[in-house]
N, C-alpha and C positions, 0 to 999 in steps of 0.2 A: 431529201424531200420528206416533209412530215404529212401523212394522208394520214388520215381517218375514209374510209366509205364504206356505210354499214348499209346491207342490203338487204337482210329479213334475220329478224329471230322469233326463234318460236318455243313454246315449252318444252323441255327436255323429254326423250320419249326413250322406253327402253325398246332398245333395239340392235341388232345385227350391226357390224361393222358396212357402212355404207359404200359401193365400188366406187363412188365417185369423192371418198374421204379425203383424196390426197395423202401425202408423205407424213412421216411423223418430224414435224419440227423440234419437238423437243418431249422426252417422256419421264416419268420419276417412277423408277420401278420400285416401290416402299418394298414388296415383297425380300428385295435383298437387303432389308434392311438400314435404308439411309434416305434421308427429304434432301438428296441433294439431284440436281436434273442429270440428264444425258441429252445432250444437245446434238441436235444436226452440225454437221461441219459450217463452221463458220454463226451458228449462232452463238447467242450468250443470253442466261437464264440464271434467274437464281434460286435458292432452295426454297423448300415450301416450307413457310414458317410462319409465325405467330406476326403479323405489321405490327408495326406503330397504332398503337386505338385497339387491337386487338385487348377482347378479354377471356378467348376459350386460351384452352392450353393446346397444347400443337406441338405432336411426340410421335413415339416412333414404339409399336405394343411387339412381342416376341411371342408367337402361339406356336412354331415350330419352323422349319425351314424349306426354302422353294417356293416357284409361283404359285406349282399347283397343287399345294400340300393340303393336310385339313385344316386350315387356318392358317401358318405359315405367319412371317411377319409382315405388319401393316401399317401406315398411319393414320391416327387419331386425331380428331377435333373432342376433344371432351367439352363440353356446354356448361360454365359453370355459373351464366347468367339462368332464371326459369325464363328459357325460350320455349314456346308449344309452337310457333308456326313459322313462317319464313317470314310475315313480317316484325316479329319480335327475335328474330336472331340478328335483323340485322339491328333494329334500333337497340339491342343488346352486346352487339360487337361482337360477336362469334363467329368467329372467319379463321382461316387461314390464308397467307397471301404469298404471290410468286408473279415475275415479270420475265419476258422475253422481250430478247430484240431482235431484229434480222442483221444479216451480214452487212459490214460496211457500204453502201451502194445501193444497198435492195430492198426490194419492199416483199410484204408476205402476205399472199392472199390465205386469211383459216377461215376453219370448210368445218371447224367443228372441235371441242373439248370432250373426248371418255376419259368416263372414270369408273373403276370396277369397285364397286361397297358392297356394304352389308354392316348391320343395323350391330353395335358394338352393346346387343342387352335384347330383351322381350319386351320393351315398353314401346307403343306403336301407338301414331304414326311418328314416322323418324322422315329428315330430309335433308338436301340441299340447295343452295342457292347460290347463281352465277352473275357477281357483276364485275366491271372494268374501268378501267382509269379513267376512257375519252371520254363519260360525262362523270368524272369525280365521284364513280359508285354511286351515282345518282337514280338508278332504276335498274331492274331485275333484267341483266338476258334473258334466264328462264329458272324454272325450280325444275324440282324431282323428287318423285314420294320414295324413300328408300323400306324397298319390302320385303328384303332378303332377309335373313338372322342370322349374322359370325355363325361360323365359317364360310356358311353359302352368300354366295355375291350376285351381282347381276349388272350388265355393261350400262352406264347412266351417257345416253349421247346428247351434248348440249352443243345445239346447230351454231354458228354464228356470222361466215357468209359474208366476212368481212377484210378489208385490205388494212394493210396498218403500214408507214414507209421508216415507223422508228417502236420504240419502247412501249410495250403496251402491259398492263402491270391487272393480273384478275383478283377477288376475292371468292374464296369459298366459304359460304357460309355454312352451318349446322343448326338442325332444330331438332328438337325431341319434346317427347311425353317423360317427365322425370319417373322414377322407381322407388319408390323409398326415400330413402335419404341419400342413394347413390346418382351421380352425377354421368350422367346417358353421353353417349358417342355417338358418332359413325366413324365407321373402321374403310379405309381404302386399299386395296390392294395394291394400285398403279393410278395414274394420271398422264395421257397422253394430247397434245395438242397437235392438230393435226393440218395440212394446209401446204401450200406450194408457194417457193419464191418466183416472184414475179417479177419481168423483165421488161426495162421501159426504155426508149431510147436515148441517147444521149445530148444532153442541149447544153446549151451556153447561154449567159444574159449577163449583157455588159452592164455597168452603173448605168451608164449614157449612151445614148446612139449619137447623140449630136453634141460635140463639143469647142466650143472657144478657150484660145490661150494668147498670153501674147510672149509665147516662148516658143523654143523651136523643139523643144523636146516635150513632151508630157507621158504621162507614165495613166497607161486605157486599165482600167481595171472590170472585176465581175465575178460573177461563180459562173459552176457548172457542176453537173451532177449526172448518172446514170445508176439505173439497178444493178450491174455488172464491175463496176470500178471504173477511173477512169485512167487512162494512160497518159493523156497531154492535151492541153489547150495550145493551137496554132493561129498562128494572125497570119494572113495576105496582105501588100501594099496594093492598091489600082485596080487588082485584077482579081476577084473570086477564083479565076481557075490559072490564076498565078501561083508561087514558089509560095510554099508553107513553112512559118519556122514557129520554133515550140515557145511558147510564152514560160513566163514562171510559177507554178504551182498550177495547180489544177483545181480541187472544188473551189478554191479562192487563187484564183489566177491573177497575174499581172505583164501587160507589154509594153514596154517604155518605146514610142513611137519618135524617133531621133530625125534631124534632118528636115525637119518641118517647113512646106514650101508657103508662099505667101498663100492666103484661099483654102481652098476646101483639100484637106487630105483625104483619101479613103481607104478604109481596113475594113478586109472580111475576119469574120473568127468563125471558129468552126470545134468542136471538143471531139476528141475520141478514145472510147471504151475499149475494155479490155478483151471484146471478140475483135477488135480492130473498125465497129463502126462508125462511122465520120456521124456526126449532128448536122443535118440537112433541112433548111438551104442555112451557108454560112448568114452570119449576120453581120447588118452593114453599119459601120462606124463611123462618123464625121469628125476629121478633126479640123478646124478654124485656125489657123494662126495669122493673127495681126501683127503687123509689126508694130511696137511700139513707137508714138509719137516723139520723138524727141522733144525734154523739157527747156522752155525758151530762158534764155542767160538775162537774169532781170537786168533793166536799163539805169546805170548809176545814176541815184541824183546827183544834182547839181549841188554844191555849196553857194551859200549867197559869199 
């Protein structure tokens, strides 16, 4: 299932880690040194780095070691377009960018992106900016004025409030006041995305509910899907609270319905996930078989 449903964002505010944050789906601790993620079980992320279109540089700076050292290692967006505001860093492509997906099955409601910075120079004001794949980086989540100065940081929480059922891919932009002739940052300490997998129930949907054949076999086809995985798709002959047997394959299932009586046959189907929940109420299937007319033996002509 591919959702998008975005339900408020708002300008990024600095503030306290929020009790209603959720789990961390996926974090990049730069401080040890590396833009590669730490995923929750079962997701997959990839490292923060420079996109495609990208034109900052997007590195990895060495001030000493540990989270909470004085400076410690970081990652860097260096600005090497003259971006002053957040909307000239984006029309200038100064980003860095990273994607998450949730686990096979599920969807992920996030509740919010921190990110601990601090300003990589004295030239002020410095910032950043949060957009995302579902409208083509098309408009801002949110910004944030970066007002810390390396080494000191400060937590940047960027709300977002929203479910996602596949790949959702952000950009982080950077802006700055340039210094001379040197080329301004912002320095990160970590990047965490934050948010809880989401559990939906299990459904089935055939190609067809209602079908003609004039064979006695046909082969019922459909998916099926849930947040949790799924275990089997089952078909019933007659009887919804009749004998269940497992069809073949499951998100793309198939039942090859044998034995096909003249008139209407019926199948329920039903899918079940990997807590063992059934997809309720089964769904009802018609199948038609005609019998074929037999074709009439043409009448010889005559010779004169």
């Amino acid at each position: 299932m591919r959702i998008l449903f975005l339900l408020t964002c708002v300008t990024a505010l600095v503030c306290a880690p929020l009790s209603s944050r959720g789990d961390t789906l996926v974090s990049y601790p730069f401080y040890n040194g590396t833009l590669s993620p730490n995923p929750a079980a079962g997701v997959t992320a990839t490292g923060f780095l420079g996109g495609n279109g990208s034109d900052a540089v997007v590195g990895i700076g060495n001030g000493g070691n540990g989270a909470n050292s004085g400076g410690g290692n970081y990652a860097y967006i260096l600005i090497t377009q003259n971006s002053t505001s957040a909307s000239s860093a984006v029309s200038n492509d100064q980003y860095a960018q990273f994607s998450v997906t949730p686990p096979t099955g599920n969807g992920m409601y996030m509740t919010q992106i921190q990110v601990v910075a601090g300003r990589g120079g004295e030239s002020t004001p410095r910032g950043l900016v949060l957009r995302w794949s579902f409208d083509n980086y098309g408009s801002n989540l949110a910004t944030a004025t970066v007002s810390q100065d390396w080494p000191s940081t400060g937590t940047y929480t960027f709300k977002l409030n929203a479910f996602a059922g596949d790949t959702v891919s952000f950009r982080v932009y950077a802006w700055a006041t340039p210094t001379g002739n040197v080329e301004p940052s912002v320095r990160m300490k970590s990047l965490s995305v934050l948010g809880n997998f989401v559990y939906y129930a299990p459904y089935v949907t055939p190609q067809s509910t209602f079908i003609t054949t004039s064979h006695t076999s046909y082969n019922i086809k459909g998916t099926a899907g849930s947040s949790v995985g799924l275990t089997a798709v089952k078909v019933a002959k007659n009887n919804a609270n009749g004998t269940y047997v497992v069809a073949n394959g499951t998100y793309n299932w198939t039942y090859k319905a044998t034995n096909l009586k003249k008139g209407s046959n019926t199948f329920y189907v039903v899918s079940v996930d990997d807590r063992g929940t059934v997809s309720s109420p089964p769904v009802k299937v018609v199948v038609k078989y005609s019998k074929p007319k037999p074709t009439p033996t043409p009448t010889p002509k005559s010779r004169p």
